[in-house]
C-alpha positions in Angstrom: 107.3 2.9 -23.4 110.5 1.4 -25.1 111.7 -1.6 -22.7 114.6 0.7 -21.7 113.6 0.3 -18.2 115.7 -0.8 -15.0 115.1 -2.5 -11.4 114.1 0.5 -9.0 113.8 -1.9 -6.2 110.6 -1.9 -5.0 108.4 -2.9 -7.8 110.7 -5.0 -10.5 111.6 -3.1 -13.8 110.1 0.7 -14.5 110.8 3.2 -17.4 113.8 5.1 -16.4 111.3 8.5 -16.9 109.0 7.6 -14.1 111.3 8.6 -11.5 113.4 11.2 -13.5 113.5 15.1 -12.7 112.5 16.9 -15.9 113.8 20.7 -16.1 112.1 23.1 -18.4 114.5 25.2 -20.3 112.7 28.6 -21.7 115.7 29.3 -24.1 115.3 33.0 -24.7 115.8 33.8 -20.8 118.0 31.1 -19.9 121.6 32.0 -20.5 123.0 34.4 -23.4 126.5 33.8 -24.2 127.0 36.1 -26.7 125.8 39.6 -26.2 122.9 39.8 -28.2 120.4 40.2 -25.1 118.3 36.5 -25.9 119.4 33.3 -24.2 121.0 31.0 -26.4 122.0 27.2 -27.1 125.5 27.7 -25.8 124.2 29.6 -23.1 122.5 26.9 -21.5 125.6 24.2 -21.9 127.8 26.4 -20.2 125.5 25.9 -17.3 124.6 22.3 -18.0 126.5 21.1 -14.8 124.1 24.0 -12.5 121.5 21.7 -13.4 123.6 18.2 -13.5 124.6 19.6 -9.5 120.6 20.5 -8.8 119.8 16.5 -9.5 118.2 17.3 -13.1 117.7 14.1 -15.0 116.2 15.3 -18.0 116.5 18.8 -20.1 113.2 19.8 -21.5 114.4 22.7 -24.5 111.1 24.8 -25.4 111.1 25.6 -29.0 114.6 26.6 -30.7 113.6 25.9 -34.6 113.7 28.2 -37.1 110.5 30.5 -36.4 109.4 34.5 -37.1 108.4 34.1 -33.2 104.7 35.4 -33.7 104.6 33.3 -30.0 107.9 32.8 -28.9 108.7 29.7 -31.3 105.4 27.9 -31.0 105.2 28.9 -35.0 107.7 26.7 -36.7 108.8 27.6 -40.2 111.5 25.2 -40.5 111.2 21.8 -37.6 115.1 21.3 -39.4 116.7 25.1 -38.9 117.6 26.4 -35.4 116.5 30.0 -35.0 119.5 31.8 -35.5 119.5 33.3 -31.8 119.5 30.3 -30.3 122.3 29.3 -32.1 122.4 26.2 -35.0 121.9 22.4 -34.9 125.8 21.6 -34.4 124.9 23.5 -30.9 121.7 20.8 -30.7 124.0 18.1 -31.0 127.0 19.6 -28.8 123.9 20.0 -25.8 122.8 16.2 -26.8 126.4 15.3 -25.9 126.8 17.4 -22.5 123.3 16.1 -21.4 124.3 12.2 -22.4 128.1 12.7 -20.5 126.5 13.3 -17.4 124.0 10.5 -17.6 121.3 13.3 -18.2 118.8 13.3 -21.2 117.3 16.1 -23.8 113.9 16.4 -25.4 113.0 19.0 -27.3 109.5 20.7 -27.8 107.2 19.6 -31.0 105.1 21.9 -32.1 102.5 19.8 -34.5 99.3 21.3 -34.1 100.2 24.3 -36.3 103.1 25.4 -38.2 104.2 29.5 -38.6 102.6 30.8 -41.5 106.0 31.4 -43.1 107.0 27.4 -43.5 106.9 25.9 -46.9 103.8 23.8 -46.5 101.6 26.5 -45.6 103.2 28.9 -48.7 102.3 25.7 -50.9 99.0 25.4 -49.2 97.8 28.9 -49.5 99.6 29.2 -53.1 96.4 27.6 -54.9 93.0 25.6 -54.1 94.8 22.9 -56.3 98.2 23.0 -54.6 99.0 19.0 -53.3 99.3 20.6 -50.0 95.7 22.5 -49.4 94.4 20.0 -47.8 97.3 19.8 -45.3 95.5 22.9 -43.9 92.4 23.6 -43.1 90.5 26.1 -45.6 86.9 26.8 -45.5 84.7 29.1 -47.7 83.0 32.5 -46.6 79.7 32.6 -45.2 77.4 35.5 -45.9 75.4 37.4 -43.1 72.0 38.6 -43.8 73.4 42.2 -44.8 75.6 40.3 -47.4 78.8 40.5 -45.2 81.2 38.1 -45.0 82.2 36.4 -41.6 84.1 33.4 -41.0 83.1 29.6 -41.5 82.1 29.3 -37.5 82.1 31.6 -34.6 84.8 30.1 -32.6 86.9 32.1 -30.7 90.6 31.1 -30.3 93.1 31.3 -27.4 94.9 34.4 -28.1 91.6 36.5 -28.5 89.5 37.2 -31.6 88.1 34.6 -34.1 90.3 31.1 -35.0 89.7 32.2 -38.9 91.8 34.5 -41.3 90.6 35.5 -44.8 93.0 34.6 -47.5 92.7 37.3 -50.5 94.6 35.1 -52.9 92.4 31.7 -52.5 89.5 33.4 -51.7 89.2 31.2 -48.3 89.5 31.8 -44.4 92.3 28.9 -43.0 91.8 28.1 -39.4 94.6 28.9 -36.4 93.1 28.2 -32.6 96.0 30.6 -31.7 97.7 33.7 -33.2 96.8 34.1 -37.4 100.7 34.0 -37.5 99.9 29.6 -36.2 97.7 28.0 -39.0 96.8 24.4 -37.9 97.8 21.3 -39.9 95.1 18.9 -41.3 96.1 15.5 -39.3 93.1 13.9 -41.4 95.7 14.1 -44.8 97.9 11.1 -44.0 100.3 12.6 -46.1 100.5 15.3 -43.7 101.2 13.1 -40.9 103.9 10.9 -42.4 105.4 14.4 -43.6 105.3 15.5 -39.3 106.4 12.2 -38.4 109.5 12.4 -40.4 110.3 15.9 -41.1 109.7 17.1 -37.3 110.3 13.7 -35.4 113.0 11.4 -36.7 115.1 13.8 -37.9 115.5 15.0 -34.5 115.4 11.5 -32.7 118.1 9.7 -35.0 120.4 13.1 -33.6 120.1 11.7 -30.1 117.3 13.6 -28.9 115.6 11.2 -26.4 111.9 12.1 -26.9 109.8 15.7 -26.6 107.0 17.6 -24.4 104.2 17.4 -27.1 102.7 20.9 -27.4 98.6 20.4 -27.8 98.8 17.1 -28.0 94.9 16.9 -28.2 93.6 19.5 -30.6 94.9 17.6 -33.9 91.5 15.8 -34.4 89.1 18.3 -35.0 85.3 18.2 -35.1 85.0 18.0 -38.8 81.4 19.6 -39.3 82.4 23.4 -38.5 79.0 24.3 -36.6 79.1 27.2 -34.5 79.9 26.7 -30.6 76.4 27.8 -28.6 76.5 32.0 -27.5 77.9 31.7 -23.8 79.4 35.3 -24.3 76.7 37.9 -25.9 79.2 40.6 -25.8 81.2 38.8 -28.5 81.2 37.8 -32.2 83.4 34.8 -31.3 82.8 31.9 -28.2 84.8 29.7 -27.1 84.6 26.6 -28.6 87.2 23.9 -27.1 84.5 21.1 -27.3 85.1 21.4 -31.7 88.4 20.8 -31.3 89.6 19.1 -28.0 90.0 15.3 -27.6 88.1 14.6 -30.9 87.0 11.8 -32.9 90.0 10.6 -34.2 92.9 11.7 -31.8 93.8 8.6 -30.0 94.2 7.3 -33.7 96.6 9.9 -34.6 98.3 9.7 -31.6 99.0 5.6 -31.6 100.0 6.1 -35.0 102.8 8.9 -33.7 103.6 6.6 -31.1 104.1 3.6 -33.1 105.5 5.2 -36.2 107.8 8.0 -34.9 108.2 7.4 -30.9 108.6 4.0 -29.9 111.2 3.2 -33.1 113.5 5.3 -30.9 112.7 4.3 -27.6 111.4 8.5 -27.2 109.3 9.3 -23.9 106.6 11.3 -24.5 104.9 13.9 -22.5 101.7 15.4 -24.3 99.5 19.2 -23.1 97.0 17.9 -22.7 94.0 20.7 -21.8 90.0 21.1 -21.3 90.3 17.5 -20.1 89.1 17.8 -17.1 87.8 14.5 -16.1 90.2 11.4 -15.8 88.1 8.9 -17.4 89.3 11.1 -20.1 93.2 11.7 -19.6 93.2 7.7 -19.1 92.8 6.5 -22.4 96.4 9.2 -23.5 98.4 7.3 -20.8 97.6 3.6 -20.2 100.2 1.5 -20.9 98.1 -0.8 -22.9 96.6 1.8 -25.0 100.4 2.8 -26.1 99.8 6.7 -26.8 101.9 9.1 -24.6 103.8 8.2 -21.3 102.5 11.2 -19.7 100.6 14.2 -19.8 100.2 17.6 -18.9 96.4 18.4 -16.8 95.9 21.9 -16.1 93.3 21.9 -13.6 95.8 22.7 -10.9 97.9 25.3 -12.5 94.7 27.3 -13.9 92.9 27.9 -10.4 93.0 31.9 -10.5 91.8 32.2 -14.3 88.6 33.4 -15.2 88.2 30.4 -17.7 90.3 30.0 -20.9 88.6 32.3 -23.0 87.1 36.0 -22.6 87.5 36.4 -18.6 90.8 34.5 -18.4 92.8 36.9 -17.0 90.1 38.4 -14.9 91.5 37.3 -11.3 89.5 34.4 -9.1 90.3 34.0 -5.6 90.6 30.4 -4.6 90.9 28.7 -1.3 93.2 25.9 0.0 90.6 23.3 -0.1 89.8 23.6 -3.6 93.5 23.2 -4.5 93.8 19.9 -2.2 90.8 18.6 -3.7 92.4 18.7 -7.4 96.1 17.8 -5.8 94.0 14.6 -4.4 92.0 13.6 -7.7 95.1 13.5 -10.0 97.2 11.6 -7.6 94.9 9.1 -6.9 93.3 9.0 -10.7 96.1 6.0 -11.4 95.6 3.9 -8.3 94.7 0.6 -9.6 95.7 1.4 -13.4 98.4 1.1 -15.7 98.2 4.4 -16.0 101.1 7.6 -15.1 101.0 11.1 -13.9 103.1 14.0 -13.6 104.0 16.6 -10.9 104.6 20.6 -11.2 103.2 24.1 -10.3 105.1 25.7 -12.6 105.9 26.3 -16.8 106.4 28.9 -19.3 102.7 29.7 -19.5 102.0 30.6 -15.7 102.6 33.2 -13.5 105.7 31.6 -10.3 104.3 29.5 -8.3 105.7 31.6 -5.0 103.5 34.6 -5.9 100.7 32.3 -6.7 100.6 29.5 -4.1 102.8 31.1 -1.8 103.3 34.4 0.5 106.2 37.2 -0.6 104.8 39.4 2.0 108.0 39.7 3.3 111.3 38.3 2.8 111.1 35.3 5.8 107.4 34.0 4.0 108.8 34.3 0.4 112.1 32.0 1.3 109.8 29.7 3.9 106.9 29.5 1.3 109.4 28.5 -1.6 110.6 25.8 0.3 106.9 24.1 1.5 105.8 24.3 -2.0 109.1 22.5 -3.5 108.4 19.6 -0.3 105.2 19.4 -1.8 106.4 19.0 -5.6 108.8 16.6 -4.3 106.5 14.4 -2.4 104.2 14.2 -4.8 103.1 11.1 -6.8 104.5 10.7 -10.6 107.4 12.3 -12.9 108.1 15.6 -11.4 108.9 18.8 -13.5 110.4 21.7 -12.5 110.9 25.0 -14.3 113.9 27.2 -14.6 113.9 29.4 -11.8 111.5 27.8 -9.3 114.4 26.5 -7.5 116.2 29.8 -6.7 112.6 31.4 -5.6 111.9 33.6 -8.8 109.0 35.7 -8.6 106.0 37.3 -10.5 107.6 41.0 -12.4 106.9 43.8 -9.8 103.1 44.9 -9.7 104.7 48.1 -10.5 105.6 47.5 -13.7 103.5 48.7 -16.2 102.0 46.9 -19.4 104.8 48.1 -21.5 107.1 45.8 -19.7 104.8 42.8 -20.9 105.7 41.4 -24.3 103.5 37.9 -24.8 100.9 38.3 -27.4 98.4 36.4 -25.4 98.7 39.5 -22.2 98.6 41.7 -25.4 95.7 40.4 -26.9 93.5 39.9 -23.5 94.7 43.7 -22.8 94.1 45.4 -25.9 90.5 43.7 -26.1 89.7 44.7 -22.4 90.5 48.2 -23.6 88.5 48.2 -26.5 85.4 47.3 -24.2 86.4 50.8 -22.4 84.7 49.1 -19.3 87.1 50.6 -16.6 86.2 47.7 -13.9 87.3 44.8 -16.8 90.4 47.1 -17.8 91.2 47.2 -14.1 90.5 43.5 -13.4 92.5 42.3 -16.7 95.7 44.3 -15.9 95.2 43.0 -12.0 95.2 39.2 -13.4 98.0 40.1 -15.7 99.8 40.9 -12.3 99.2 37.4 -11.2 98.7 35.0 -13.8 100.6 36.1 -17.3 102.8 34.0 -19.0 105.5 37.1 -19.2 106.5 36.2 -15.6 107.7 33.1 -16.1 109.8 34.6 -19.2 112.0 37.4 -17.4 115.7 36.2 -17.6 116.9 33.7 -15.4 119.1 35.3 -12.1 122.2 33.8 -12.2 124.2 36.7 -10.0 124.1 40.2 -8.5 126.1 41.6 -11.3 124.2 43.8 -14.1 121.6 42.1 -15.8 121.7 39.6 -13.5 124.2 37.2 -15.5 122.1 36.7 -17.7 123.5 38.5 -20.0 126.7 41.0 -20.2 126.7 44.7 -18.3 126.1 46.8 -21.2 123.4 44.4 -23.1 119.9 45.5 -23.8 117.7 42.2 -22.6 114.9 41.1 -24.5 112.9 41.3 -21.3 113.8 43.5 -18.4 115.5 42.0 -15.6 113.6 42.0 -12.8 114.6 44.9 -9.7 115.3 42.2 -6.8 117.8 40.0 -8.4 120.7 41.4 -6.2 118.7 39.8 -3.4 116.8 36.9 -5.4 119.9 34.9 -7.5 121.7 31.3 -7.7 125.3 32.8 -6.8 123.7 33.8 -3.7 121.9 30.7 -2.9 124.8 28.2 -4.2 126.6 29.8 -1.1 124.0 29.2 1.3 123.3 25.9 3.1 119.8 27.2 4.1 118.8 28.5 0.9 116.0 27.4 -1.6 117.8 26.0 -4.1 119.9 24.2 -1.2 116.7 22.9 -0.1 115.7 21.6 -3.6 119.0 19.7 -4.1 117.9 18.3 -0.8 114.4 16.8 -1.1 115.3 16.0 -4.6 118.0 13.6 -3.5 115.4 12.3 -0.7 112.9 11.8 -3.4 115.2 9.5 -5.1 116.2 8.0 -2.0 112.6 7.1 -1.0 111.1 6.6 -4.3 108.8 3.8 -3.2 107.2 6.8 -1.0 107.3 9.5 -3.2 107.2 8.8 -6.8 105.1 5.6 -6.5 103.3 5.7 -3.0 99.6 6.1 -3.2 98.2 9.2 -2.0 95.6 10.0 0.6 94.2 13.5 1.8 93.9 14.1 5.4 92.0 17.4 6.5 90.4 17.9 3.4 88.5 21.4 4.6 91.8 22.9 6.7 92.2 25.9 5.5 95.7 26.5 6.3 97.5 23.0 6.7 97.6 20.6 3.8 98.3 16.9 4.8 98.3 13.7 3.2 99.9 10.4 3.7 102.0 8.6 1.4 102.1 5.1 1.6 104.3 2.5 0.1 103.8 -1.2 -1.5 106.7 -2.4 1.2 106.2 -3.2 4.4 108.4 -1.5 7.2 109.4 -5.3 7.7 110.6 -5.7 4.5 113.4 -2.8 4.8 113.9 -3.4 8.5 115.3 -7.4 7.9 117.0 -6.2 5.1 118.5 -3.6 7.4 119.4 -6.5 10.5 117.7 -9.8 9.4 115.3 -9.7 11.9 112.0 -7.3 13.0 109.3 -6.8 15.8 105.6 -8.3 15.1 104.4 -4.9 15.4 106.6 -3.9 12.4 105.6 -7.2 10.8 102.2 -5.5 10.2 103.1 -1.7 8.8 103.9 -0.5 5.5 106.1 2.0 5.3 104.4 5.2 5.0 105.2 9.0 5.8 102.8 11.9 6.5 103.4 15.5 5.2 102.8 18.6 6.8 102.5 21.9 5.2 101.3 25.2 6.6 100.3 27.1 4.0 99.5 30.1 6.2 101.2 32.8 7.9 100.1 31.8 11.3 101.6 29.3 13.6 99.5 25.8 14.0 99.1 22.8 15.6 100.7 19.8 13.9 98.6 16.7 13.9 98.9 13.8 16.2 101.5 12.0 13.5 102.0 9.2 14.8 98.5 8.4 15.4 98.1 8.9 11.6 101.1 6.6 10.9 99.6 3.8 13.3 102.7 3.8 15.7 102.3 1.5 18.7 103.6 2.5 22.1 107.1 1.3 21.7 107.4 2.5 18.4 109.1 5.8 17.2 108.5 8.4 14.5 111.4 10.0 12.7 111.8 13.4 11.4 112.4 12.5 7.6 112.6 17.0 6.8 112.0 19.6 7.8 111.5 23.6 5.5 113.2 25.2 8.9 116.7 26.5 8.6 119.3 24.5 9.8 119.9 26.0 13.3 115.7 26.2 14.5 114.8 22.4 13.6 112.9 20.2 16.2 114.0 16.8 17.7 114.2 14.3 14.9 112.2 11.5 16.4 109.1 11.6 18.5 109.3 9.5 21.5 105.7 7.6 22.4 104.3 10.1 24.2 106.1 13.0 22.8 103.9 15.9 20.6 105.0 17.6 17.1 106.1 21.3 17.8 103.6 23.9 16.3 103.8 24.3 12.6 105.3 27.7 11.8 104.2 29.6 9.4 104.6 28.4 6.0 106.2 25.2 7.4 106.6 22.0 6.2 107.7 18.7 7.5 107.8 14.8 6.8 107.2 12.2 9.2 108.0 8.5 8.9 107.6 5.3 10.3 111.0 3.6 9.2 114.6 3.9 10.1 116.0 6.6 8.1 119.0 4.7 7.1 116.8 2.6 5.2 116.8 2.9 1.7 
């Protein structure tokens, strides 16, 4: 977005972020460093070089600032303070420097959809109906029902359960919060509140050195400005969701150029926006063409949300999903830019999702967990776009035991969805709610990071009482352990991370085409380059065969997602290989000591897929960069 772009090779000059790792940092369970049991600033530069070692380009820090943590820091009460936990903004700028030394990046997490209800603009807000900052709010008057009780302005329900109004006893209004009553959401219609965001929660972080930020709810600042009441989908309930008054509305790519041109591209920041209910891409589009100069990327949850019972009531009421239905999304947001000047992004995991290896994957046993780790990271890493990762995915971190009860579970959206199940005193949705929990809540992704097998996992000190409970198998499940082992997971990510880089005309900007669209257990797809095989192969020895002459340079991956052995497909039919030609092994999941011949002779036939296998195939010389 800010001309600091370089030659990648293949397709002239690029911004640096499309082919950059991101790694999502969730602060409080990252690293503490000094005994109070919650991860801190200097916690996570004492392990900056882990991630500079993994291949991490870019540091993604979820929210430090000053906050009463009603949601973990998604409710600022000062965008200038550093929650003092985390540590202060001298620690900001000693992580800016460690990040910029090794040639890595930072952005940090704005949260501008809603403040805490504890920062100054909301006290001045809520102080009077005459205040300068009211309107930087949103306040509505009571209504009246026909018993002459009063009930919010609409009957929207919010994220976190309950209605998205709270009655104000000194102004005599309700203010509206599409999350916790602790969040009230800013009026982006006041210009003078967006000027105020722009400099007060932007520049002042981008003239430190911060190199851009993951924008929380990037499309819920332009709301539907009639307040109507959402139609009754849910009888059972007072409120209903409602994400059609508030999502993608009149006025947000207005407000989000404006951001862009005002506070973003000043300062040559990337931008990556959550963007969610956008379901569609003639609607994601518009927030990422390069023409339209809004956000470099976004966030579309379509993926990540198979299992939920919706966003609203049901969401954590558990639904079964099949391969299919996942390649069929995989398919539509890789190819959704073909043709475009649009950009997408990659990942399967964040702090608002249940691991990816209990969700995607198998941890029957202790073989499937470490095999289906591996096929889902050759799958992130082949994957079209700007790939993000999230602390802990590439060591194998799993969901909290199912034995763990719901006093182990902290987030006030699992609170919220529990305590209302149990007010329903409907044993089958109590049962089902708790069951989801298992699977999907955002507390798993929150337990502290395993660094070791020593107490508390190195996360924090023997003797320190953790925020969260450490989980029971990090003796087995750590990065000590897996540092030492050439076979392990987060071996393997350092791996296909450095071959994504190495064949990023392939993987980050190949187009992407689904094979076996209704398999059930093997997910394939071919990945094609704009270069011809002839293009590398006279670069390689100045000359090439005619048959080369007519290829591009393509590979075709192979993942079992089952637990059964299968056939592989006839690969080099797929990658058009004449008789004389050769296919090459680019990887393999396998450990080191059980992998198959490297390249397939004319007449020779892929070994079965094993279970949860997953290989590459290509149609180049491997040397060839």
């Amino acid at each position: 977005m800010n001309g600091l772009c370089h030659e990648n090779g293949y397709f002239g000059k690029e911004p640096w972020w499309k082919e950059a790792t991101f790694y999502q940092v969730y602060p409080a369970s990252f690293k503490d460093s000094n005994r109070d049991g919650w991860g801190d600033i200097a916690g996570l530069i004492s392990q900056i070089d882990y991630l500079h070692d993994l291949g991490v380009d870019v540091v993604w820090l979820s929210p430090v600032f000053e906050s009463p943590q009603a949601d973990m820091g998604y409710d600022v009460s000062n965008y200038q303070k550093i929650y003092a936990p985390y540590g202060t903004v001298e620690d900001v700028d000693a992580l800016i420097e460690a990040c910029h030394a090794r040639s890595m990046k930072l952005i940090l997490d704005l949260v501008v959809n809603h403040t805490s209800i504890e920062h100054q603009w909301f006290k001045e807000s809520r102080s009077s109906k005459t205040n300068a900052k009211r309107n930087w709010y949103i306040w509505k008057p009571a209504r009246y029902n026909a018993e002459g009780q009063r009930i919010p302005p609409t009957n929207w329900r919010g994220y976190f359960a309950g209605s998205t109004w709270t009655w104000d006893e000194h102004t005599q209004e309700y203010y509206l919060h599409l999350y916790a009553p602790e969040q009230p959401d800013l009026n982006w219609e006041s210009e003078a509140c967006r000027e105020a965001i722009y400099e007060n929660t932007m520049r002042f972080w981008l003239v430190r050195g911060v190199d851009g930020f993951r924008i929380d709810t990037v499309n819920k600042y332009s709301k539907r400005t009639e307040y109507i009441d959402a139609p009754i989908t849910d009888p059972t309930s007072p409120y209903q969701p409602a994400p059609e008054m508030w999502c993608n509305g009149p006025r947000i790519h207005e407000f989000i150029h404006e951001m862009r041109m005002k506070a973003l591209e000043p300062y040559g920041a990337v931008s990556v926006g959550e963007l969610s209910n956008t379901p569609h891409p003639s609607q994601v589009l518009p927030y990422v063409s390069a023409a339209a100069r809004e956000l470099d990327m976004v966030f579309e949850f379509s993926m990540i949300r198979l299992g939920t019972g919706g966003m609203f009531g049901p969401k954590y009421v558990y639904v079964p999903f099949t391969l299919p239905q996942l390649k069929a999304i995989v398919a539509k947001w890789q190819t959704f830019i073909k043709g475009t000047d649009g950009w997408t992004t990659v990942f399967c995991e964040n702090h608002d999702n249940g691991r990816a290896v209990s969700r995607f994957g198998d941890c029957s046993t202790p073989e499937l967990w470490e095999a289906s780790a591996k096929t889902l990271a050759l799958w992130q890493a082949t994957l079209t776009g700007t790939l993000f990762l999230y602390q802990g995915q590439e060591i194998g971190m799993t969901n909290m035991p199912a034995t763990w009860g719901i006093e182990e579970y902290k987030d006030v959206e699992s609170l919220n969805f529990y305590a209302e199940a149990m007010d329903s005193r409907d044993p089958k949705r109590i049962a089902g709610t708790m069951q989801g929990l298992r699977i999907l809540a955002r507390d798993h992704s929150r337990i502290p990071f395993q660094w070791d097998s020593s107490p508390n996992a190195g996360f924090a000190e023997e003797g320190v009482k953790t925020w969260m409970r450490v989980h029971d198998d990090y003796q087995e499940i750590n990065a000590a352990n897996q540092i030492a082992d050439p076979d392990s997971i987060l071996s393997f990510y350092k791996k296909v991370l450095q071959l994504r880089k190495q064949y990023k005309d392939l993987f980050v900007f190949g187009n992407f085409r689904l094979l076996e669209a209704e398999d059930e257990a093997i997910f394939v797809y071919v990945k094609e380059s704009q270069r011809a095989v002839s293009d590398a192969q006279t670069h390689m020895n100045g000359s090439t065969s005619n048959s080369c002459m007519r290829k591009k340079k393509m590979a075709v991956v192979v993942l079992n997602f089952s637990k059964e052995n299968k056939d592989c497909l006839d690969v080099r039919s797929v990658l058009g290989c004449d008789v004389e030609d050769t296919t090459k092994l680019l990887i393999s999941t396998r450990r080191g000591d059980d992998n198959e011949e490297c390249v397939l002779g004319k007449s020779a036939k892929p070994a079965a897929l094993k279970p949860w296998e997953g290989r590459v195939y290509a149609n180049f010389d491997l040397d060839v960069v």
